[in-house]
VMD Tcl script that draws the C-alpha trace (Angstrom):
set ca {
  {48.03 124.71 200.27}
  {51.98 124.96 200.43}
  {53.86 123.50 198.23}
  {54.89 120.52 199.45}
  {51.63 119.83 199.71}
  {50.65 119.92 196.01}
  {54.25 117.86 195.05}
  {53.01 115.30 197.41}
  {49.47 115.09 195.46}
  {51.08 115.48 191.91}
  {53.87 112.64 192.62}
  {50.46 110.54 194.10}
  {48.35 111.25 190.66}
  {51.78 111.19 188.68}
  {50.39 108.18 186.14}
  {47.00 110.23 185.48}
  {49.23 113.32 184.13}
  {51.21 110.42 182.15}
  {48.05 109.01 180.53}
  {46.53 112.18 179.82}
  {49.84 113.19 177.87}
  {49.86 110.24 175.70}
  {46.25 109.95 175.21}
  {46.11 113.63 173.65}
  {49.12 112.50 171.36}
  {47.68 109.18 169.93}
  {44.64 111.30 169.28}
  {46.09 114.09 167.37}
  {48.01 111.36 165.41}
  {44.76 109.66 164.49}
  {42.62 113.11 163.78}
  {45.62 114.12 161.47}
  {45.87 110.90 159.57}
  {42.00 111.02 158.85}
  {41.98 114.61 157.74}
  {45.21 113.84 155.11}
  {43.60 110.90 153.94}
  {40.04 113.08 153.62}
  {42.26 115.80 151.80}
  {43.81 113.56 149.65}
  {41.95 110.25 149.20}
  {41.17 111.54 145.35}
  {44.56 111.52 144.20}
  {45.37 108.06 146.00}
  {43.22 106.44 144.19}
  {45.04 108.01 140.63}
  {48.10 106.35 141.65}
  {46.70 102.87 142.32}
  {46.32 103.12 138.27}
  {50.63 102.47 137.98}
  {51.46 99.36 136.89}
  {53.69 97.83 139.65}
  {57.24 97.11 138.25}
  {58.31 93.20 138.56}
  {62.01 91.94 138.51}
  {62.17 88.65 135.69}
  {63.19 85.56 136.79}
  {66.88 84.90 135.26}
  {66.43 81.46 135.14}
  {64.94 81.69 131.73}
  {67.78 83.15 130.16}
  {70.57 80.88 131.52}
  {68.24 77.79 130.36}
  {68.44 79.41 126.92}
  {71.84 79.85 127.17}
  {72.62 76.13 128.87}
  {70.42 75.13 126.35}
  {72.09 76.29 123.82}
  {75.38 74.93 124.48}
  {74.21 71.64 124.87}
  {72.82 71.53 121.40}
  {75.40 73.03 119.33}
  {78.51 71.97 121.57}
  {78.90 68.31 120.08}
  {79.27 70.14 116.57}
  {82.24 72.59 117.55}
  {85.74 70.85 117.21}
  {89.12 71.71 118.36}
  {91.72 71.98 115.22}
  {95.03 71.08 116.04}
  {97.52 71.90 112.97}
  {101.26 71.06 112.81}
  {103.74 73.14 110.64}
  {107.61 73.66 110.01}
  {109.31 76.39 109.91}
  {112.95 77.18 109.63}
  {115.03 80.36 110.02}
  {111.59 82.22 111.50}
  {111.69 85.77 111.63}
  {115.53 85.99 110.22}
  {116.20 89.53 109.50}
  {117.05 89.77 105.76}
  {120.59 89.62 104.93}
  {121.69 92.58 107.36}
  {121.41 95.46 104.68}
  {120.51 98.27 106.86}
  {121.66 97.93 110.67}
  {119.35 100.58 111.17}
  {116.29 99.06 109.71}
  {114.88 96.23 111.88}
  {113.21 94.72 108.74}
  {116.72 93.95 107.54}
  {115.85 96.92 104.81}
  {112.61 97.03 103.05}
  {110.30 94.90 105.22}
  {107.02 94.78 105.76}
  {106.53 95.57 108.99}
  {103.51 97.84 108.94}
  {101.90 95.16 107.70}
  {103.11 92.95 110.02}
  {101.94 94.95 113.00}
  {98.48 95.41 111.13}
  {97.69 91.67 111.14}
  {100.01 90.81 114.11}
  {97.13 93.03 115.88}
  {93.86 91.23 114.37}
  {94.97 87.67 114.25}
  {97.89 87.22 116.56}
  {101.85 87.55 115.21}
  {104.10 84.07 115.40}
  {106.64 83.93 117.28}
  {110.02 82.66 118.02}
  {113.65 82.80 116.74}
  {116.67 80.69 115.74}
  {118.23 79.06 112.44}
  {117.35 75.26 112.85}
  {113.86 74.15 111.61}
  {111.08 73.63 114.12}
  {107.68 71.95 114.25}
  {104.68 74.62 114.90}
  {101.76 73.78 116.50}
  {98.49 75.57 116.92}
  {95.38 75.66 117.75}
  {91.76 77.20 116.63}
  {88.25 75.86 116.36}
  {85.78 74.96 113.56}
  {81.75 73.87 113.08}
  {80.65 70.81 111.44}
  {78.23 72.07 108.91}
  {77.60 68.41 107.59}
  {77.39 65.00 108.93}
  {79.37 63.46 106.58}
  {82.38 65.32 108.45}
  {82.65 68.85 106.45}
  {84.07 71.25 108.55}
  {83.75 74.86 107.99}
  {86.76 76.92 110.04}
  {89.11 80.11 109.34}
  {91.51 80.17 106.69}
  {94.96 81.09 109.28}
  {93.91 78.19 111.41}
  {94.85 75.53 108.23}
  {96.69 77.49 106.30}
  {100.24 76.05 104.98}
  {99.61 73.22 107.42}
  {101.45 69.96 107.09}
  {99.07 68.03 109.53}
  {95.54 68.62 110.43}
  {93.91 66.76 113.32}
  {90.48 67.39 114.57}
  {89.18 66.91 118.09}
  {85.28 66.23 119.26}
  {83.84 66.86 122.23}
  {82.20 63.16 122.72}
  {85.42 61.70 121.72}
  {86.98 60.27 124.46}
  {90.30 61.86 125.97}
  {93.25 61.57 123.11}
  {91.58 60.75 120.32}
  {91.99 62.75 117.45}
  {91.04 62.43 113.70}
  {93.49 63.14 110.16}
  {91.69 65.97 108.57}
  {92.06 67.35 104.77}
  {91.57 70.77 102.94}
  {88.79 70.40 101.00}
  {88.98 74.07 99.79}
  {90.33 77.80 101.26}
  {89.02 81.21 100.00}
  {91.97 83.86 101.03}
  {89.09 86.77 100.14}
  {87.06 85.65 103.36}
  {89.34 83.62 105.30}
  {87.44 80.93 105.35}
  {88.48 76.90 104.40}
  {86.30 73.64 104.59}
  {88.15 70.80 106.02}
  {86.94 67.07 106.54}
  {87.48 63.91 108.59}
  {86.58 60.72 107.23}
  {84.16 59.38 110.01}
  {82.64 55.79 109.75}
  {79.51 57.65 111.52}
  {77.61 60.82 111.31}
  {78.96 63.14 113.06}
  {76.62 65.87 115.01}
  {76.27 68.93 113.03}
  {75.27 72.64 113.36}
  {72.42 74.74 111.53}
  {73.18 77.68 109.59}
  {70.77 81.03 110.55}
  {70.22 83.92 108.54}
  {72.47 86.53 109.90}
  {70.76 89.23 108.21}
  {67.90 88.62 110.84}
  {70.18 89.77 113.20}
  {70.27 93.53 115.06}
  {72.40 95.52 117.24}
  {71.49 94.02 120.74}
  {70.50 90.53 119.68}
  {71.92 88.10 122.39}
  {74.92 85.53 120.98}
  {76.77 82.73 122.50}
  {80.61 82.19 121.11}
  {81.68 78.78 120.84}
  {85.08 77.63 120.74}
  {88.74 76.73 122.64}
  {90.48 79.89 123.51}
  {93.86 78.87 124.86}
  {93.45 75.29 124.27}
  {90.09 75.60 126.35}
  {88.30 73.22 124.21}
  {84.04 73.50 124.23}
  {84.33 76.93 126.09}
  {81.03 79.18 126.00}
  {80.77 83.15 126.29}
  {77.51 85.26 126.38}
  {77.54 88.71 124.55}
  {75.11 90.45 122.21}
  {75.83 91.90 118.32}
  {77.73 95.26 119.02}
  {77.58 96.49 115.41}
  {77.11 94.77 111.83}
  {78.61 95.99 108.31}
  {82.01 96.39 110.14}
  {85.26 96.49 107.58}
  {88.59 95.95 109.25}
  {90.56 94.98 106.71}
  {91.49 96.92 104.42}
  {91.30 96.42 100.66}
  {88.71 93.06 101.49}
  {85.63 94.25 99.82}
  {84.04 90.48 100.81}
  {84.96 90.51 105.00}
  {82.34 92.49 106.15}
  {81.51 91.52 109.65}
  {79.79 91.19 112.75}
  {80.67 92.71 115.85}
  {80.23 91.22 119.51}
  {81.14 91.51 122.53}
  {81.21 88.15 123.53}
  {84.64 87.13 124.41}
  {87.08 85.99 121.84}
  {90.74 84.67 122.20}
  {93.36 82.90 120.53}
  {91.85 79.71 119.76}
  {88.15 80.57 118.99}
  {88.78 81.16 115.63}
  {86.52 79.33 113.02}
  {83.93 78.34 115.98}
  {80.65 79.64 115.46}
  {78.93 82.69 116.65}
  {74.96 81.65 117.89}
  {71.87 83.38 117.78}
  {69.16 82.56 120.66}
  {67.40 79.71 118.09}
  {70.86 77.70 117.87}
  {71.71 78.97 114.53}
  {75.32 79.58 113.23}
  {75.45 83.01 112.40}
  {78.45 83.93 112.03}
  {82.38 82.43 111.82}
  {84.41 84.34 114.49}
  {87.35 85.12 112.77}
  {89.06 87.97 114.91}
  {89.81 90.43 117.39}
  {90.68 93.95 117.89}
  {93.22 94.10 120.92}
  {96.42 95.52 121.72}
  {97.44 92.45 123.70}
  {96.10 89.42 121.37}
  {93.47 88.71 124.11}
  {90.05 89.72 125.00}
  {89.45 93.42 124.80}
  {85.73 93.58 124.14}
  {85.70 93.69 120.96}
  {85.47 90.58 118.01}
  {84.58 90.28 114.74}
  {82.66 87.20 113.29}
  {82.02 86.76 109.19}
  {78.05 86.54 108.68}
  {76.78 83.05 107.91}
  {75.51 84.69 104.49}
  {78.79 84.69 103.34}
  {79.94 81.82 104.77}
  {77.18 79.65 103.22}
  {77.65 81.35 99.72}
  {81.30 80.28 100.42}
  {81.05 76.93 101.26}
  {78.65 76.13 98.85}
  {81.66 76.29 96.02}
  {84.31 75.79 98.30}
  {82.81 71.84 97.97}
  {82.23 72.11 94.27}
  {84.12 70.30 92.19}
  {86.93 73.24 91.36}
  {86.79 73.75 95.31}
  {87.83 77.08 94.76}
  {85.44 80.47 95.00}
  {85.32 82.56 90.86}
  {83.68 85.78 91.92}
  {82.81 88.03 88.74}
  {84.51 91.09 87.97}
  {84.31 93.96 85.53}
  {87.98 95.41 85.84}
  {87.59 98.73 87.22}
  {88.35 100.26 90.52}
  {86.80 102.81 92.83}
  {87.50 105.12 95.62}
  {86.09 102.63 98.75}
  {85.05 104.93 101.15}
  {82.23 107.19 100.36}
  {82.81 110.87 99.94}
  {80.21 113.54 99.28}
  {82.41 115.70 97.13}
  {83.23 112.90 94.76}
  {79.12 112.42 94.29}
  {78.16 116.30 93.65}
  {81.15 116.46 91.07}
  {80.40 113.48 89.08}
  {77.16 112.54 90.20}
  {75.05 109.28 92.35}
  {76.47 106.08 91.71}
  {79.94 104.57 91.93}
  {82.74 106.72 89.86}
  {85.28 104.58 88.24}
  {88.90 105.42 89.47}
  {91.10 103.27 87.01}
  {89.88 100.00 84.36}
  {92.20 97.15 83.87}
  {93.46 97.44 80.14}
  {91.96 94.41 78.68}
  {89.17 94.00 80.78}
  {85.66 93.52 80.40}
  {85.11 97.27 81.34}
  {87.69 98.09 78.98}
  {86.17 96.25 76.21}
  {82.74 97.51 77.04}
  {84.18 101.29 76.41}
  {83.87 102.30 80.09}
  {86.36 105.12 81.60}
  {88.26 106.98 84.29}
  {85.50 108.72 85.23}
  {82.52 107.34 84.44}
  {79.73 106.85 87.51}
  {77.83 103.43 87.31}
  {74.16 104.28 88.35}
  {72.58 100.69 87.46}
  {73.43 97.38 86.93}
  {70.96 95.38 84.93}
  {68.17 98.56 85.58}
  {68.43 98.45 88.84}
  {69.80 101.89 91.03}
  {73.04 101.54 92.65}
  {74.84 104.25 95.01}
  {77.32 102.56 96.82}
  {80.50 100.44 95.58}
  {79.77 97.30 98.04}
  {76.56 97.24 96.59}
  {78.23 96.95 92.78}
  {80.84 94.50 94.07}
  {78.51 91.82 95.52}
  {76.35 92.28 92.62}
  {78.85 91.36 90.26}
  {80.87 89.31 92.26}
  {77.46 86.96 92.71}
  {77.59 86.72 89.02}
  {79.01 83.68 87.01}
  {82.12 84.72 84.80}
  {80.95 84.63 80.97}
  {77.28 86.49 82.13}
  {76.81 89.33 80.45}
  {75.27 92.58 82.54}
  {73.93 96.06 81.30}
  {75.14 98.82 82.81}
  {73.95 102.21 83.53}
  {76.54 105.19 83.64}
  {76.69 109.16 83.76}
  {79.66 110.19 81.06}
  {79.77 114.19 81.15}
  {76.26 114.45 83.11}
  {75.02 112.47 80.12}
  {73.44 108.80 80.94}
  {74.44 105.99 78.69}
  {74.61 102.51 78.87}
  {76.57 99.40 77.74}
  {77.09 95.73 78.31}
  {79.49 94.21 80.14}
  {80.70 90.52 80.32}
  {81.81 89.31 83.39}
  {85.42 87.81 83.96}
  {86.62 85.69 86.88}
  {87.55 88.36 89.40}
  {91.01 86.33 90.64}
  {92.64 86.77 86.89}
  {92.13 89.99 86.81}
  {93.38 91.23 90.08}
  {96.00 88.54 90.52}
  {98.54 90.64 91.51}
  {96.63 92.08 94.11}
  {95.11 89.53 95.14}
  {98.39 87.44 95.31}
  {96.79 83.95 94.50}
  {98.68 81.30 92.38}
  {96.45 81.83 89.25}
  {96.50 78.12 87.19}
  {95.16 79.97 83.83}
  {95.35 83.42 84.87}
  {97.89 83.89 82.46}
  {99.45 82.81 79.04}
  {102.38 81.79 80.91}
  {102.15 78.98 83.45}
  {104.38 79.42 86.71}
  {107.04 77.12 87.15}
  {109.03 75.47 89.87}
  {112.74 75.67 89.85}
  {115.35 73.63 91.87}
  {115.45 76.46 94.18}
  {111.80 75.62 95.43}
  {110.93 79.07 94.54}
  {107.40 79.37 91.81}
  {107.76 82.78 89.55}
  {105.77 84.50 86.68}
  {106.66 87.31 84.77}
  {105.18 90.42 85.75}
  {102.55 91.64 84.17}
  {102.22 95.59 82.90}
  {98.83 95.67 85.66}
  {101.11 93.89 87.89}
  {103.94 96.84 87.22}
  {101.50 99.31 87.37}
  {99.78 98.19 90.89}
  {104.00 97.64 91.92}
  {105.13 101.09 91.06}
  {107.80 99.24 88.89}
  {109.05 99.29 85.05}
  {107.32 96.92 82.78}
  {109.32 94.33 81.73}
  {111.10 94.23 84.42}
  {111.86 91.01 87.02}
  {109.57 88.23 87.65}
  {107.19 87.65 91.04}
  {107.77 84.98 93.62}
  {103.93 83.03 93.36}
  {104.81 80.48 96.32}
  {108.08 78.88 98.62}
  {108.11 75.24 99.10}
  {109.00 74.59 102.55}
  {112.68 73.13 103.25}
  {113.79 73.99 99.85}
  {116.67 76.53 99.16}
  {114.17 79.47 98.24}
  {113.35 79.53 101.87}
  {116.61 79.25 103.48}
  {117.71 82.25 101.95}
  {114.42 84.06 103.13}
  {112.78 84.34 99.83}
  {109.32 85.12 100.43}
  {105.64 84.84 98.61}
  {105.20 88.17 96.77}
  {108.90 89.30 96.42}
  {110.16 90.38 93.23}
  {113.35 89.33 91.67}
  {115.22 91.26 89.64}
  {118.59 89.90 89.42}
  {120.20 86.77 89.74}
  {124.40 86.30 90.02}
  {124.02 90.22 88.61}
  {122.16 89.17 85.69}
  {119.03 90.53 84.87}
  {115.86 88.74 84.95}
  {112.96 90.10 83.34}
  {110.42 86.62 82.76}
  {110.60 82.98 83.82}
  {112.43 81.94 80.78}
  {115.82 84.13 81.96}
  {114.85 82.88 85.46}
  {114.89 79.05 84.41}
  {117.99 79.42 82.22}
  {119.94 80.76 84.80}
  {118.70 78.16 87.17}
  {119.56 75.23 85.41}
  {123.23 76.47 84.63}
  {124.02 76.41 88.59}
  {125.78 73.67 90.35}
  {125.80 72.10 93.90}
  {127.99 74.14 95.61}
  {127.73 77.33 94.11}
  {127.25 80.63 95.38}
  {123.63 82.23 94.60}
  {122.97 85.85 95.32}
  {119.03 87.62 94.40}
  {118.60 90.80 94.21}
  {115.04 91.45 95.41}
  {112.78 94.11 95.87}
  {110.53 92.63 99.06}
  {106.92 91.83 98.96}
  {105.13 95.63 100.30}
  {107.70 97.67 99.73}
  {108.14 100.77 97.60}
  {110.99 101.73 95.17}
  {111.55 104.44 98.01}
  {112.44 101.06 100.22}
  {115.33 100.28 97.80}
  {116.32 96.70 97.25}
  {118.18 93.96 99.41}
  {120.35 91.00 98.80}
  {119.63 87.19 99.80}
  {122.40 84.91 99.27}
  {123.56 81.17 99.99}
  {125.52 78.67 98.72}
  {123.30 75.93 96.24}
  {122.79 72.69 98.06}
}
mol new
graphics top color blue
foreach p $ca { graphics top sphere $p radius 0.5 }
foreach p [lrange $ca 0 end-1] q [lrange $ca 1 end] { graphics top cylinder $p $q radius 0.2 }
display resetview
């Protein structure tokens, strides 16, 4: 057979060869599928034992959430607070055209808190109404609003804002007490209903991770809500505030949430948000709320009849941040740094030196755990303490003072009784007190020497020469003044019309800062 012959029969049987081809391959597919599955059919069936993963349906979260909102948004109110101001931010009197502080300012300070809670702006000579805005929570029916501290503070109108009210209306509200320790105030409006209120949680229950819904009007944004979770707790970013410990979250905080609430998942308060941590005075990831535990224990004497928070004290001080070295020289506990002469500690014998181990028998390691101890403590209680005096342990009893007299100078409070002498308000608008030798002492000044601004009434002439809360005078028309008695005297022999010159060493600064001038002519 030739072979065109055999083409001719191939191309004629061409779809037999095709079908054959094919066959053979679907077969080989099927033998080698039933020998793997013969081979491994054992370990198949170990697999099946996995537990199949399952996506969750996110509709149950954004009900809490929605939930949420609906329940506790009638009790979060806008604050809007009116204030004047005149000559802001005026340097002071020139001294040092090298010195943007106008010599001696305060400006670290400045730039510490203008990063927390927002600086104020503005410039110029002529008075000017300031407005602003933050948040609170109604904690009580009756209208009792609990809110920051900076949002009222020095406020010369206070009008609140609820969500069901209807577009415009706005209620007269009136401090009903402020703690500057934990920057909290209750306010109140005078409601002829009940007025929707929020529950206070636990925030102790909380932990790193928990979910948390912020409340508040950022910007104005009145009954806006943000999701986040706890980032840390026991954060301190103040320093020197041994009573602001907070809680951190991510949930976004601005200008204008301050003193709404931060929620837990139940619809609890659980916190106060009270600031941020930002380089630009907006949302950086980052806010700090003040734990419902403190805000209840503050509220609850904030609305007392004294409406003012007495924390006990023993007079002493101590290094804040823990340090190893300090506890294998002079052993477990908290080691006294200085004692207040004339304070309880004082009285009770305790010294430089000294390490508290127990208060009232029970172990203590850690100085925020002495502080709120004491500080819980009513002042005329008396408390046993524990101590290690040369590796020896002894003990003594204390009696507790009210924590504000003894650290007035610190603290910077206007002190009603936390002296002999009372503080007095001259013509110049301007309150002083003598300063005390702890004052001196925590000033790096002479004893004896010049008298403390305690407060600046608004409009008067104190403040249009830039006289400020917490400077200290020293001389007036180049006379020396050294307590309010030389203060008042001089006073009350100037006339309308006269020229007035202080000599002041400002609020913050250090004798190294040197002293400035602020002058003006008596109204």
């Amino acid at each position: 057979m030739d072979s065109r012959a055999i083409w001719v029969r191939l191309k004629t049987h061409r779809w037999i060869y095709s079908f054959s081809i094919v066959a053979t391959l679907a077969l080989g597919i099927l033998i080698g599928t039933v020998v793997s599955y013969g081979v491994k059919g054992k370990e198949g069936q170990k697999a099946s034992d996995a537990t199949p993963l399952a996506v969750p349906s996110p509709k149950l979260l954004s009900n809490a959430f929605s939930q949420i909102a609906k329940q506790l948004g009638p009790s979060v109110v806008n604050i809007n607070t009116e204030s004047t101001i005149k000559n802001p931010r005026r340097r002071r009197g020139g001294q040092n055209p090298d010195d943007e502080d106008g010599g001696g300012g305060n400006g670290g300070m400045d730039d510490f808190f203008n990063r927390f809670f927002g600086g104020q702006g503005g410039q110029g000579d002529a008075a000017i109404r300031e407005r602003s805005l933050g948040s609170g929570v109604i904690v009580d029916p009756k209208g009792y609003i609990v809110t920051n501290r900076h949002v009222v503070e020095k406020a010369d109108r206070i009008r609140v804002r609820l969500q069901d009210d209807p577009p415009g209306v706005q209620h007269d509200a009136k401090v009903i007490g402020e703690d500057q320790e934990t920057d909290l105030a209750v306010i109140k409006v005078e409601m002829d209903r009940a007025v929707p209120s929020a529950k206070m949680g636990n925030s102790d229950s909380m932990q790193v991770g928990d979910w948390v819904l912020a409340i508040g009007s950022p910007f104005g944004q009145v009954g806006t809500v943000t999701a986040g979770i706890v980032s840390a707790k026991g954060r301190d970013i103040v320093p020197g505030r041994q009573f602001q410990t907070f809680i951190q979250t991510d949930a976004a905080i601005n200008p204008g949430n301050s003193g709404g609430p931060l929620v837990n998942m139940d619809g609890e308060v659980i916190g106060i948000n009270t600031a941020i941590l930002s380089e630009t005075n907006a949302y950086a990831g980052v806010g700090f709320s003040l734990p419902s535990n403190t805000v209840v224990q503050v509220y609850n004497q904030l609305i007392g009849p004294d409406h003012r928070v007495a924390r006990g004290s023993i007079g002493i001080t101590f290094v804040a941040v823990e340090n190893p070295a300090i506890a294998r020289v002079y052993g477990s506990g908290v080691t006294v740094s200085s004692v207040v002469p004339g304070s309880p500690a004082d009285q009770a014998g305790l010294k430089v030196d000294d390490t508290i181990t127990t208060v009232d028998g029970r172990k203590v390691t850690k100085g925020a755990e002495l502080v709120g101890d004491i500080a819980a403590r009513k002042p005329g209680a008396k408390v046993a303490l524990g101590f290690l005096r040369n590796g020896k342990q002894q003990e003594t009893t204390v009696t507790i003072a009210d924590r504000a007299k003894l650290f007035a100078a610190r603290l910077g409070e206007d002190q009603e009784n936390g002296d002999d002498s009372t503080p007095k308000q001259s013509k110049f608008g301007a309150t002083v007190r003598k300063l005390t030798p702890e004052m001196a002492e925590r000033l790096d000044m002479p004893a004896g020497k010049g008298v403390i601004v305690q407060d600046v009434k608004p409009g008067s002439f104190a403040e249009d020469v830039n006289l400020n809360r917490g400077d200290v005078i020293l001389e007036l028309n180049k006379q020396a003044v050294n307590n309010e008695e030389d203060f008042a005297r001089m006073e009350s022999s100037l006339k309308s019309g006269q020229d007035v010159v202080f000599l002041v060493r400002p609020r913050g600064s250090s004798p190294q800062d040197g002293t400035v001038f602020l002058a003006g002519t008596l109204p």
